[in-house]
N, C-alpha and C positions, 0 to 999 in steps of 0.2 A: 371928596366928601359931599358935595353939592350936586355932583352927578346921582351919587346912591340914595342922596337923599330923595332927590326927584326921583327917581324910579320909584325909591317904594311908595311917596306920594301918591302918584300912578296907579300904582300897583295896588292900593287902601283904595282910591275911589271907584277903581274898579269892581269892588266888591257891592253887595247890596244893604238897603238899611240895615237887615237884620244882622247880617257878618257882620258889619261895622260894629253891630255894637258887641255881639259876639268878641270879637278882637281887641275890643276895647275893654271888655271884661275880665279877659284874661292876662291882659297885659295890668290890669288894675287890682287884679290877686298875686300875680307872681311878685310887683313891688310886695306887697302889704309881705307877703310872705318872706322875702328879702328881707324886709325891716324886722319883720318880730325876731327871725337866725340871728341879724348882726346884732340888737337889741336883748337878747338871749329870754323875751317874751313872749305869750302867745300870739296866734293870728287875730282872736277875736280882742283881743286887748290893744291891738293898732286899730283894728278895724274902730273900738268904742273911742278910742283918743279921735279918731279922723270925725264919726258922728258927732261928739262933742266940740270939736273944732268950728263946724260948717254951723253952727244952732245961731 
């Protein structure tokens, strides 16, 4: 587990600012979208719960 972890570590800084956050974007939609399925809600209604949360 700590092997694969380190690689994709690695394998994340290897990319540049912009993928970073590219990667980080899409990994931070496909939760949201996750949550609204299990949650049987929409995505924009996770997304207003999370805006609301961070105020």
């Amino acid at each position: 587990m700590d092997k694969k972890r380190k690689e994709m570590k690695e394998e994340f800084l290897k990319l540049t600012p912009l993928q970073r956050i590219r990667k980080l974007n899409t990994v931070f939609n496909h939760m949201i979208a996750l949550k609204a399925k299990t949650r049987g809600v929409s995505e924009y209604e996770i997304y207003r719960r999370y805006l609301e949360a961070r105020k």
